[in-house]
KETORKOL-690482 format. One line per field, with one value per residue (C-alpha): z, y, x; residue number from 0. Coordinates in nm, 3 decimals, padded with zeros to 5 digits. Each point is the difference from the previous one (the first is absolute). Example, Ala and Ser with C-alpha at 12.3 -4.5 7.8 and 13.67 -1.06 7.14 Angstrom:
<recs>
zz <- c(00.780 / -00.066)
yy <- c(-00.450 / 00.344)
xx <- c(01.230 / 00.137)
resi <- c(0 / 1)
</recs>
This chain:
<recs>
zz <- c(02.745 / 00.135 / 00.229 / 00.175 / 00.145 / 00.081 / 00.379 / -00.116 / 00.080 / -00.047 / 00.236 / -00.125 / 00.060 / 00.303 / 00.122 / -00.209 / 00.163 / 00.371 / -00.115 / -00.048 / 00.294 / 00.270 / -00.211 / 00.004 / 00.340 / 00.173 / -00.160 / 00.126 / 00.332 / 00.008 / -00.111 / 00.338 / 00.271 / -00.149 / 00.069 / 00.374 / -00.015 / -00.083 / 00.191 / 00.263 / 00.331 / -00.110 / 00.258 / -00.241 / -00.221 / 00.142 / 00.015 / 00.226 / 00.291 / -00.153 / 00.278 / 00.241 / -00.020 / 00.046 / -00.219 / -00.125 / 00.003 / -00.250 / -00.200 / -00.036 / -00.094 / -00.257 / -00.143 / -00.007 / -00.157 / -00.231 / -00.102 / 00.058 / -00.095 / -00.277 / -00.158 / 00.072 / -00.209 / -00.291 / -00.032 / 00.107 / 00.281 / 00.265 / -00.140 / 00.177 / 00.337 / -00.046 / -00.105 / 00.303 / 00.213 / -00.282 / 00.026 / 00.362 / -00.027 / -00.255 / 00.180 / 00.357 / -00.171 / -00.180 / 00.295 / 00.237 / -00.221 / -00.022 / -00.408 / -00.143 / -00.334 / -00.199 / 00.145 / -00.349 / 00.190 / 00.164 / 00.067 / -00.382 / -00.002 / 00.322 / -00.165 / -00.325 / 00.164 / 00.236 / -00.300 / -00.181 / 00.272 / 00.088 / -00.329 / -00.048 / 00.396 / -00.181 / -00.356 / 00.125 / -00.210 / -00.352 / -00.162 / -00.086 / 00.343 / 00.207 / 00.145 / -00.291 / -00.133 / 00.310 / -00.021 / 00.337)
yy <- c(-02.722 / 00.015 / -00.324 / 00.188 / 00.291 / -00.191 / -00.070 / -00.313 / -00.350 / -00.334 / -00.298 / -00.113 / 00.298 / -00.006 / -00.339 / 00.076 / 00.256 / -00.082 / -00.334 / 00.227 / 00.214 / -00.327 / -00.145 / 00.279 / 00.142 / -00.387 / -00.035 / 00.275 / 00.004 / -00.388 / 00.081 / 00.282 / -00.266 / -00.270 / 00.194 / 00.038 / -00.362 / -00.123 / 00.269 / -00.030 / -00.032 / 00.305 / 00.231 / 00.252 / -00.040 / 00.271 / -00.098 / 00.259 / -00.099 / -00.007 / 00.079 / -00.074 / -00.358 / -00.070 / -00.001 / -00.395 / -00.016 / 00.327 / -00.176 / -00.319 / 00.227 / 00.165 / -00.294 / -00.167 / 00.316 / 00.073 / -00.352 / -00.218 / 00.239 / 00.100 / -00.322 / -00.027 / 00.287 / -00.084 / -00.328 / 00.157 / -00.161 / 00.161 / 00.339 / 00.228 / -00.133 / -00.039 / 00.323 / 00.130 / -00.081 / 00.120 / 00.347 / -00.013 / -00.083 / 00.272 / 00.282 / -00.093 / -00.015 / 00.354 / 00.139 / -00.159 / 00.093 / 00.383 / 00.000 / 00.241 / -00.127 / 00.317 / -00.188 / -00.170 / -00.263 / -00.234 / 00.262 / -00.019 / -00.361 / -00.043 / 00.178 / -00.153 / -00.319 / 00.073 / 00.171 / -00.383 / -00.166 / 00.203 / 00.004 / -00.416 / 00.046 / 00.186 / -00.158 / -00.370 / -00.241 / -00.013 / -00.293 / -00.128 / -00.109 / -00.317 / 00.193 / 00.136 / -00.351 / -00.139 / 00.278 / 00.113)
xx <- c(16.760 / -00.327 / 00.070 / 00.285 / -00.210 / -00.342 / -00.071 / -00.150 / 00.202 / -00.061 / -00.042 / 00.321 / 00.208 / -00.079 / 00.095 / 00.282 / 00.115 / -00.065 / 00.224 / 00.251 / -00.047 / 00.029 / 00.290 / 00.209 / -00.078 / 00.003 / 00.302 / 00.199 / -00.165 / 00.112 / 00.379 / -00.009 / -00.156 / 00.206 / 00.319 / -00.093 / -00.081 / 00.306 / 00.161 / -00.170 / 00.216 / 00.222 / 00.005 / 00.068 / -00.335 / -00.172 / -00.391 / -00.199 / -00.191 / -00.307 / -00.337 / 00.268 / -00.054 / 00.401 / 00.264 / -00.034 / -00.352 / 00.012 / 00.272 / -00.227 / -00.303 / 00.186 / 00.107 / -00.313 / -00.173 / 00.283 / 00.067 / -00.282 / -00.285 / 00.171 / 00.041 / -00.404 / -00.042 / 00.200 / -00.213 / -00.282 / -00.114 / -00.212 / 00.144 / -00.219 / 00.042 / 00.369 / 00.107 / -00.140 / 00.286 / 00.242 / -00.152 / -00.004 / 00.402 / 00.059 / -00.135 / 00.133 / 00.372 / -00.069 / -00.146 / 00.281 / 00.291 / -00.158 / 00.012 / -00.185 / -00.150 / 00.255 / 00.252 / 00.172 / 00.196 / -00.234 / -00.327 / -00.134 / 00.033 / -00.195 / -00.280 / -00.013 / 00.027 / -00.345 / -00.136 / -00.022 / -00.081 / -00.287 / -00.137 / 00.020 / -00.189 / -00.264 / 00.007 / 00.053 / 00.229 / -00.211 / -00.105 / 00.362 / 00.069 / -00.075 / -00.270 / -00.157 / 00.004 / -00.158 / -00.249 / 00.054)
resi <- c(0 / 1 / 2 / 3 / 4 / 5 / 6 / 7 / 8 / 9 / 10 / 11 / 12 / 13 / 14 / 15 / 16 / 17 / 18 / 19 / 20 / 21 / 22 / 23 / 24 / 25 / 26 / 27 / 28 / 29 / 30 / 31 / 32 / 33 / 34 / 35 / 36 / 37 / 38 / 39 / 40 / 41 / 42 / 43 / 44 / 45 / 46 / 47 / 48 / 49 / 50 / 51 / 52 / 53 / 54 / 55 / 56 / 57 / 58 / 59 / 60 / 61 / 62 / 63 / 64 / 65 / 66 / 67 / 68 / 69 / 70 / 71 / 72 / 73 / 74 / 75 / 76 / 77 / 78 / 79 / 80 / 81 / 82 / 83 / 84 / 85 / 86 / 87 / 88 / 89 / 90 / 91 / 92 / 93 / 94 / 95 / 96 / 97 / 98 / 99 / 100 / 101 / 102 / 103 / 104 / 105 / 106 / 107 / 108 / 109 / 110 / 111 / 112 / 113 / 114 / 115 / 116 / 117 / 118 / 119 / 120 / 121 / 122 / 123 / 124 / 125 / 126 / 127 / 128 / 129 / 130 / 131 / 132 / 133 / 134 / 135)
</recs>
């Protein structure tokens, strides 16, 4: 019992845990750029023009940012430089789309997603990654 309510944590909690975080997350963010991957000359996917760069060119950052980052994040691969455009893609869609983080539709999952994301920016990938093992 007293385990559950120390502040304390070990090294291997830790990695465990920020495993966890860039599995799940990278996963799910994959599954989302994937979809406008494949879908990706529908005229009805609607992708914001993100820093009005143009309509393709914010489809192609999305997808490299949704898809491509993401997979660097689930193996752990230059994880704190990569989720930099992720973050940069999720708050351009919220803020383009006008959701409000209340909103439970699409506005909650906006913020939990840049909630994750910022915290593996901050925490980095943990040792259980191909960076930690590298000892970048």
């Amino acid at each position: 019992m007293k385990r559950l309510i120390t502040t304390h944590y070990s090294a291997g909690a830790f990695n465990t845990a920020t495993l966890l975080l860039r599995i799940v997350f990278g996963i799910l963010m994959m599954y989302r750029g994937y979809e406008i991957l494949v879908h990706f000359s529908n005229p009805q996917r609607y992708i914001p023009n993100i820093m009005g760069i143009g309509m393709t060119a914010s489809k192609l950052f999305v997808i490299f940012a949704e898809f491509f980052c993401a997979l660097f994040v689930v193996i752990g691969l230059f994880t704190r430089l990569v989720v930099i455009p992720i973050i940069i893609v999720i708050i351009a869609i919220f803020m383009a789309k006008h959701y409000t983080v209340f909103d439970l539709a699409t506005g909650e999952t906006y913020a939990l997603y840049l909630s994750a994301f910022i915290t593996l920016l901050l925490v980095g990938p943990g040792k259980v990654s191909v960076d930690g093992m590298t000892g970048r």
